[in-house]
ZAMARGU-4260 file (C-alpha; in steps of 0.2 Angstrom, whole numbers, plus 5000, padded with zeros to 4 digits):
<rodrens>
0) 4834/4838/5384 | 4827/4851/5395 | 4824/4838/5409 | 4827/4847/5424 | 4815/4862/5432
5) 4818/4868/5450 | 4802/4873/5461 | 4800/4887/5473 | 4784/4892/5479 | 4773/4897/5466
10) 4785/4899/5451 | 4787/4886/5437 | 4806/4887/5440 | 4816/4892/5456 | 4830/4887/5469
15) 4824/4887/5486 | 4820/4868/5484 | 4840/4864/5481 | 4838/4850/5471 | 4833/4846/5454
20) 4816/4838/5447 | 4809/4833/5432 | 4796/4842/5422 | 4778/4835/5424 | 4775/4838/5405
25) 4788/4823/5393 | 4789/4829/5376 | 4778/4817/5365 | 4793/4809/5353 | 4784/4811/5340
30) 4784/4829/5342 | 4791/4838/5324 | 4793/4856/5319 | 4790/4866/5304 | 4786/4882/5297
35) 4790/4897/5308 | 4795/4885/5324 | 4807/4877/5314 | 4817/4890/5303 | 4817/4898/5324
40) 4827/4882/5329 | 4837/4882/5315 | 4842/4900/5319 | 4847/4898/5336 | 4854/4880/5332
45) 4864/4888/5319 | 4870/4902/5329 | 4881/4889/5341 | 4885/4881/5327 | 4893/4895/5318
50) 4903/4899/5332 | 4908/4878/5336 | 4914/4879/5320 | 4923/4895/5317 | 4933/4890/5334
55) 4938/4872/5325 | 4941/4878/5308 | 4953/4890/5315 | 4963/4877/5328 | 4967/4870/5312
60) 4974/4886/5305 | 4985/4891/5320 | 5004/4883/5314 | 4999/4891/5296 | 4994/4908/5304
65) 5012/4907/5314 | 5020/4904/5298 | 5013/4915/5287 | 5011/4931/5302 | 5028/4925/5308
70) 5022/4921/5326 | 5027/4911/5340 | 5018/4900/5352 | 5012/4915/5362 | 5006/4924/5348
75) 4995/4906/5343 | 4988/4907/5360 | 4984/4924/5357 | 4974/4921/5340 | 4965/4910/5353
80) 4961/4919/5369 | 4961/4935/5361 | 4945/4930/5353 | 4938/4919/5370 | 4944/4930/5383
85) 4931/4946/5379 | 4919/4931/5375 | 4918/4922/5392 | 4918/4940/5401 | 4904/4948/5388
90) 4893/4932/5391 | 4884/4939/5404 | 4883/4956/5400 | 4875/4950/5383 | 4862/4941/5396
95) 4857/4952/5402 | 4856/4966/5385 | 4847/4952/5379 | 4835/4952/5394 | 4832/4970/5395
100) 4834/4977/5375 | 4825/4963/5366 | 4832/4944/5363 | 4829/4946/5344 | 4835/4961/5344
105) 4853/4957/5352 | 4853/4940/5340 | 4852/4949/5326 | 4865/4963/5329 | 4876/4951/5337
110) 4876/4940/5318 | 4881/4955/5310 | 4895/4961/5321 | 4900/4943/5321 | 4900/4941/5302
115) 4908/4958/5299 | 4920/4954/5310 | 4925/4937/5302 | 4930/4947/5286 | 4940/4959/5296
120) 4950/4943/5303 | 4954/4937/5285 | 4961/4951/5276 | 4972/4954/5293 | 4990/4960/5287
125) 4997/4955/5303 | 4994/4948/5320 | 4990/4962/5330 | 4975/4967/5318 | 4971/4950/5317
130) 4968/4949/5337 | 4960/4963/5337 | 4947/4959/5325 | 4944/4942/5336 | 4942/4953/5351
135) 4929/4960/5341 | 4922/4946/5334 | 4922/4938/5351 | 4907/4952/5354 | 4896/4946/5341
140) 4899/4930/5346 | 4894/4931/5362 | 4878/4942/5358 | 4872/4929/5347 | 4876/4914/5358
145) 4866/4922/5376 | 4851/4929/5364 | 4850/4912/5356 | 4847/4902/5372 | 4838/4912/5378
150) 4826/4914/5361 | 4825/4896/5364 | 4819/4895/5381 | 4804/4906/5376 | 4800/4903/5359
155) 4796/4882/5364 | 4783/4877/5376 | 4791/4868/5392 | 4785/4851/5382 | 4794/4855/5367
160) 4809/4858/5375 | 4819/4839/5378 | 4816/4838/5357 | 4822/4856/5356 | 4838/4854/5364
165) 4842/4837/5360 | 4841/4847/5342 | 4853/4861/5349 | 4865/4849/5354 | 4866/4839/5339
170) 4869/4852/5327 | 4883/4859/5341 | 4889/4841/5338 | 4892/4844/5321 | 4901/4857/5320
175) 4918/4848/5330 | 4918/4833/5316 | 4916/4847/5300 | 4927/4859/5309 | 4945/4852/5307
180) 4940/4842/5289 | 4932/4859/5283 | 4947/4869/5292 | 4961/4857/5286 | 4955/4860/5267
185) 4953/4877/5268 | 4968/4879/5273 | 4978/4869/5263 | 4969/4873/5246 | 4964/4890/5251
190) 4974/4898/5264 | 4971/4901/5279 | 4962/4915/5277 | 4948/4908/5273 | 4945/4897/5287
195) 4937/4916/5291 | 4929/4922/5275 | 4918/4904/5276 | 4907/4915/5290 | 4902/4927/5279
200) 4888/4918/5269 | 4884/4906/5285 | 4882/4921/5294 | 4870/4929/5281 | 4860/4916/5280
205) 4855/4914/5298 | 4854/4934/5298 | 4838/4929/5286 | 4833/4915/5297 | 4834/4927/5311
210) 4822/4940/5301 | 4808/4930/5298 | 4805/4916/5311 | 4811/4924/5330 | 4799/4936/5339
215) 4805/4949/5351 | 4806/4947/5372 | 4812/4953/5385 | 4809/4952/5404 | 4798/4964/5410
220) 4806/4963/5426 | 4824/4970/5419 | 4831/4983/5426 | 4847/4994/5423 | 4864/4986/5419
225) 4876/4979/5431 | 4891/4990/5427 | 4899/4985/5441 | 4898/4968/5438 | 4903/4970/5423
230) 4918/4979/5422 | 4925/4970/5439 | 4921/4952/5430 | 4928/4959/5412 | 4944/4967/5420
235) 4949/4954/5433 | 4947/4939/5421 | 4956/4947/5408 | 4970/4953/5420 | 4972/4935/5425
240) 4973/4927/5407 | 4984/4940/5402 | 4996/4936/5416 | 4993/4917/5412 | 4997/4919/5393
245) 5011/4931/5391 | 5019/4921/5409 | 5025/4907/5395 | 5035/4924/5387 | 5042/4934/5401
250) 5043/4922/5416 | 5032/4912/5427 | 5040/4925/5441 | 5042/4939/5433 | 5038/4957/5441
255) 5022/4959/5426 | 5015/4940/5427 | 5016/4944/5448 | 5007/4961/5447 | 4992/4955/5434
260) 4990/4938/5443 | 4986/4949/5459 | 4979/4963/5450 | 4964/4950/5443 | 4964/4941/5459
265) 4957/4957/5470 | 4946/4962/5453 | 4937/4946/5456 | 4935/4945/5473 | 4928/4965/5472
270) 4916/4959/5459 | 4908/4945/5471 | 4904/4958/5485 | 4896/4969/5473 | 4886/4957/5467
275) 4881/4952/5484 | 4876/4971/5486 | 4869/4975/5467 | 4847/4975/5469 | 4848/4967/5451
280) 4866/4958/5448 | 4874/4951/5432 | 4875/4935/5441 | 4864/4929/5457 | 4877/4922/5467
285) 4863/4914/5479 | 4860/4900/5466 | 4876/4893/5469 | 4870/4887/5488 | 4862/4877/5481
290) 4878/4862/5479 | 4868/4854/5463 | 4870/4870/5453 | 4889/4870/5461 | 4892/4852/5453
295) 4886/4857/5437 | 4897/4872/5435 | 4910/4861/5441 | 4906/4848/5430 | 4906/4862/5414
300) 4924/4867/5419 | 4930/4850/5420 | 4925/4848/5404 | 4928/4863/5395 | 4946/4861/5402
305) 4950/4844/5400 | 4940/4841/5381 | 4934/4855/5374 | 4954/4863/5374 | 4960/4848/5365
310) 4950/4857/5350 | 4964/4869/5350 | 4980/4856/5355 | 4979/4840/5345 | 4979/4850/5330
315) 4994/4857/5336 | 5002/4839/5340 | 4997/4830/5325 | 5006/4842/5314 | 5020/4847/5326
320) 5025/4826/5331 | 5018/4819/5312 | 5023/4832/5303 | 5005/4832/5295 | 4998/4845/5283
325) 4981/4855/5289 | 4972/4844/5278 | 4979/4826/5284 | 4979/4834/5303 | 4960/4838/5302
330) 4956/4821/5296 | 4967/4815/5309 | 4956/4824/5321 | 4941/4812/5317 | 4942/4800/5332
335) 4941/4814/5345 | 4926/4823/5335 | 4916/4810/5328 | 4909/4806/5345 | 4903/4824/5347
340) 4893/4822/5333 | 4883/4806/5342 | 4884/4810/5360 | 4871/4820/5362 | 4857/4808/5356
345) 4866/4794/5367 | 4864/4805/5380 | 4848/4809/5379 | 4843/4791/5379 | 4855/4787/5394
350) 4845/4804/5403 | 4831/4793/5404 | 4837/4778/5414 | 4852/4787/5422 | 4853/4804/5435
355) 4863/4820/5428 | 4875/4815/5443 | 4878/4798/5435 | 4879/4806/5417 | 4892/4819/5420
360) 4902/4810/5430 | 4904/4795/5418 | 4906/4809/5404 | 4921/4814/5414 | 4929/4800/5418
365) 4929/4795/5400 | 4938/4812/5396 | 4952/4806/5410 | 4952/4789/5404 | 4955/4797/5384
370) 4966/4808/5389 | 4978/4798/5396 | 4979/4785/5386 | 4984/4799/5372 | 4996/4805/5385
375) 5004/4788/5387 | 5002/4786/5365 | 5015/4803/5364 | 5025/4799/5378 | 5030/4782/5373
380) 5032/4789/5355 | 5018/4775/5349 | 5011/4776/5332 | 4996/4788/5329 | 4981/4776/5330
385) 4985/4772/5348 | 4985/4791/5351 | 4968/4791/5341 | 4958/4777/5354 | 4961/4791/5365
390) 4956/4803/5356 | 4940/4793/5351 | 4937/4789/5373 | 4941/4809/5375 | 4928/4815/5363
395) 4915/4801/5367 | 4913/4808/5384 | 4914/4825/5378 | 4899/4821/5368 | 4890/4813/5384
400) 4895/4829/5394 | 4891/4843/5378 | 4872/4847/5381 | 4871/4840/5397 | 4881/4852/5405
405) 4873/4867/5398 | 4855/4858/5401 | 4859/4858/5421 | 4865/4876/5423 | 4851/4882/5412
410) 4836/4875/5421 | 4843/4881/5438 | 4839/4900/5435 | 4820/4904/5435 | 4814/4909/5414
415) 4810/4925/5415 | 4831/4929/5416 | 4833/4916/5402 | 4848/4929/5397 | 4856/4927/5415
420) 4854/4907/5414 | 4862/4904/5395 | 4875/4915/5400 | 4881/4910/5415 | 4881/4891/5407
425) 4890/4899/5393 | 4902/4910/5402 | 4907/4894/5414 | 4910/4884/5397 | 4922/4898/5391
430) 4931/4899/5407 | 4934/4883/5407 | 4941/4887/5389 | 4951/4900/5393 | 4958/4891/5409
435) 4962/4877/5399 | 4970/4886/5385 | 4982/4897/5397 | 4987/4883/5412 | 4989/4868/5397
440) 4997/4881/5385 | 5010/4885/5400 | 5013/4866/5405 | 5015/4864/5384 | 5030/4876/5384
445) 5037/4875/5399 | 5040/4857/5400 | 5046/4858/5380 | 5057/4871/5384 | 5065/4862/5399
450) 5065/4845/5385 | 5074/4855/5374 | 5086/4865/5385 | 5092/4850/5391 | 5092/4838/5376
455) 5099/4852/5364 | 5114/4859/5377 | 5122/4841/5376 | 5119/4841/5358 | 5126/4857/5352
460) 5142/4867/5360 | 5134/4884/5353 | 5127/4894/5368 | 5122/4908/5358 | 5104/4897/5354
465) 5089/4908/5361 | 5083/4890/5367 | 5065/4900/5375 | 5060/4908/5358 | 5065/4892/5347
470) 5056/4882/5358 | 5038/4894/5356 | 5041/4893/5337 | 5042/4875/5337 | 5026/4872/5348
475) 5018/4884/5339 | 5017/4874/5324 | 5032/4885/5314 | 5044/4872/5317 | 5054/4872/5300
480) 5052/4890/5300 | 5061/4890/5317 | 5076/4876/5312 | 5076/4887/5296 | 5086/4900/5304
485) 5101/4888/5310 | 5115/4881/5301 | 5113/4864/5294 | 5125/4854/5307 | 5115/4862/5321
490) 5096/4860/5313 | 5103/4840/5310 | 5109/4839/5328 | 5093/4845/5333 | 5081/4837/5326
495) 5079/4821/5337 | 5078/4835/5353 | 5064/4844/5345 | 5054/4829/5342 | 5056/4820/5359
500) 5054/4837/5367 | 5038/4842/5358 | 5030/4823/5364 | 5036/4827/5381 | 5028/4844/5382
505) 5010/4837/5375 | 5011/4822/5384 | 5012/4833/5400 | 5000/4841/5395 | 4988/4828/5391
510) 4992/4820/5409 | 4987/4836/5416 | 4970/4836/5406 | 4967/4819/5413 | 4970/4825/5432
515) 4958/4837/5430 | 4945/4829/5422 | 4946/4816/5437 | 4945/4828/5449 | 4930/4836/5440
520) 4920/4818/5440 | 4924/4815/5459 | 4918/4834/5464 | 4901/4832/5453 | 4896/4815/5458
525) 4900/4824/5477 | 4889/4838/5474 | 4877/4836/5461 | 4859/4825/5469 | 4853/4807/5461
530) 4837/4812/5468 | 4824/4821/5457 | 4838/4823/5444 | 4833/4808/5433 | 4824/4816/5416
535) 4808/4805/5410
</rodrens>
């Protein structure tokens, strides 16, 4: 599905010409694979996929995790941005290591960080080593993610390329749909322990794959490290989600949430004058004059944001409003991922009679269109298979928008920095993530809190209630564990409150999902050019 190639002067690919064009070359369809080519694919197919799956298996986990470890909603948050927060700000740093030391050589130690890593998360004793082996399988992960992209864009000639990402995405695809089945039996048979310990042999195996199909390259142009860009980007994002995060703990105007909010704010602007300055930048900040690029990064945070989050929050709602085990919840989860599974292919047939501009756009909209007919479904306390058509719109989009979106930003950087263009389209995705996970988390609790405060003061006369931290506990999936700890006349009283405030605290944060989704469709159809961006 790698439709699009930009021109500038003599090079195959460039971004003087601002607009997008199609390659001259159409991949014959009856182009197949095997033998060294293919167990290649499969490796950096398999890479993605290991990390898809890892993220879904555990988004089912998280209310057993806050059981077992004894953690709020904060802390659930954590499990998850602990792990996507040094991800999104080592994607492009793993770029360009990958550019400059060898893309089979940062593939292959990035599988074994990630793998050993994945063991350290499952014999965890507590939350705090837990996080920290995410942060440190998050580094793996984004090793092997950049490197494998970028394997990709020089291992298959440009007319092998549509098949070869088509490929890509459809194994991505299946990661969503196995995730929260695999997850929610894992969990409920196994523990959740082993929603990790499943990496382990995965992981081995693409570590073989990886040995005896992928040959070493790098760009013979690649310089020394940005290490100003880097640590600017790595410090200022983190600042920012840190404040985001804990702000649902210690106050939205709080002295610490103020500080770090500022703190990532001057980080980040820092980092865009040194990359204006830097000979051989992490990112090339020029690309983004071009308002097509600008449109597909858009589009990629519009969609992380809006659908990819809802990985990490309908598992939450389906066991927090149903009152559904891991295993029931991640069948419940179907509707939305079922459509991942399928969405690429469609897409790719839709490329051929449609514009990226049209495609993404469409994607979106159906994201705002899923989203809030879910959010009306948990507002309006409706039974679970009108959430579900949501659910099924939401992920159908996401489908459309999965490869698509990566497939825009990729072509936009010229082939020889392959590391720079995956991880730029990577690091956008994971933004979006992080974004998503920190400013939908905080309209989660917020609004459940304010739900609960209210409902609950007029239900119980006992003011002593820490109404903050039994709100957390409850939308962190530990909601018995929370009522547990209050005598039976109060849990009784309550129990109406916590259901309606939990549906209220979703359902905003559905709505919210939906808004930004329509934003996201409105700016890319704006930005991106119909012309020259329809793939053949």
């Amino acid at each position: 599905m790698d439709g699009f190639v930009l021109r500038n002067g003599e090079n195959s690919l460039g971004i003087a010409a601002g607009q997008l064009q199609t390659d001259a070359m159409p991949p014959s369809p009856t182009a197949r694979f095997s033998g060294r080519k293919l167990r290649m694919l499969l490796c950096c197919a398999g890479a993605p996929f290991l990390i898809m799956l890892d993220t879904n298996i555990v988004a089912v986990s998280l209310p057993s995790i806050a059981r077992d470890l004894h953690g709020g909603f904060t802390d659930v948050e954590w499990v998850v941005s602990a792990y996507i927060l040094p991800f999104a700000a080592l994607l492009m740093p793993a770029g360009a290591l990958a550019d400059r030391l060898g893309r089979r050589r940062m593939l292959l130690i990035g599988l074994s960080i990630f793998t050993f890593a994945s063991f350290l998360c499952g014999a965890a004793p507590n939350l705090a080593t837990l996080n920290g082996a995410r942060a440190l399988q998050a580094v793996g992960a984004a090793l092997q993610l950049t490197s494998s992209l970028a394997v990709v864009a020089h291992g298959f000639e440009p007319h092998e390329r549509d098949r070869v990402y088509a490929i890509w995405g459809t194994v991505m695809g299946m990661a969503p749909p196995l995730g929260p089945i695999l997850g929610g039996l894992v969990t409920s048979y196994l523990g959740w322990r082993w929603a990790f310990y499943i990496n382990l042999p995965l992981g081995a195996g693409l570590i073989v794959l990886a040995l005896t199909s992928v040959a070493e390259s790098r760009d013979p142009k690649a310089s020394g490290l940005d290490y100003p860009g880097i640590i600017l980007f790595g410090a200022g994002l983190f600042s920012v989600v840190w404040a985001l995060i804990d702000a649902n703990s210690i106050g939205w105007e709080s002295a610490p949430t103020i500080i770090r909010l500022a703190v990532g704010t001057v980080l980040l602007v820092a980092f865009v004058f040194a990359e204006r300055k830097h000979p051989r930048p992490m990112i090339d900040l020029s690309i983004f004059r071009d308002p097509t690029v600008t449109g597909a990064a858009v589009a990629m945070l519009g969609y992380a944001t809006a659908a990819q989050v809802m990985m990490t929050i309908l598992p939450l709602y389906l066991q927090d409003a149903f009152v559904l085990s891991p295993a029931i919840a991640g069948l419940a989860m179907i509707p939305f991922a079922l459509p991942l599974l399928i969405g690429p292919s469609v897409g790719g047939r839709l490329a051929t009679r449609m514009s990226s501009r049209a495609i993404l756009s469409f994607g979106l909209g159906l994201v705002a269109l899923g989203n809030a007919i879910a959010a009306a479904a948990v507002l309006s306390d409706l039974a679970y298979w009108t959430a579900a058509i949501g659910m099924f719109i939401t992920g159908s989009g996401a489908g459309l928008l999965n490869s698509e979106t990566a497939k825009a930003q990729v072509s936009s950087v010229p082939p020889e920095r392959a590391g720079m263009a995956s991880g730029l389209a990577s690091t956008t995705r994971f933004i979006g993530i992080v974004a998503g996970v920190a400013g939908l988390g905080a309209v989660l609790a917020g609004v459940a809190e304010a739900n609960l405060r209210r409902l609950g003061r007029s239900l119980v006369l006992d003011q002593r209630i820490d109404w903050h931290d039994l709100s957390l506990r409850i939308v962190g999936g530990d909601a018995s564990g929370a009522l547990s700890a209050l005598s039976d006349p109060i849990r009784i009283a309550l129990q109406g409150a916590v259901h309606a405030s939990v549906a209220a605290g979703f359902g905003a944060a559905l709505s919210v999902a939906a808004v930004v989704a329509v934003f996201a469709s409105l700016a890319s159809w704006r930005l991106i050019r119909a012309a020259g961006t329809r793939s053949s």
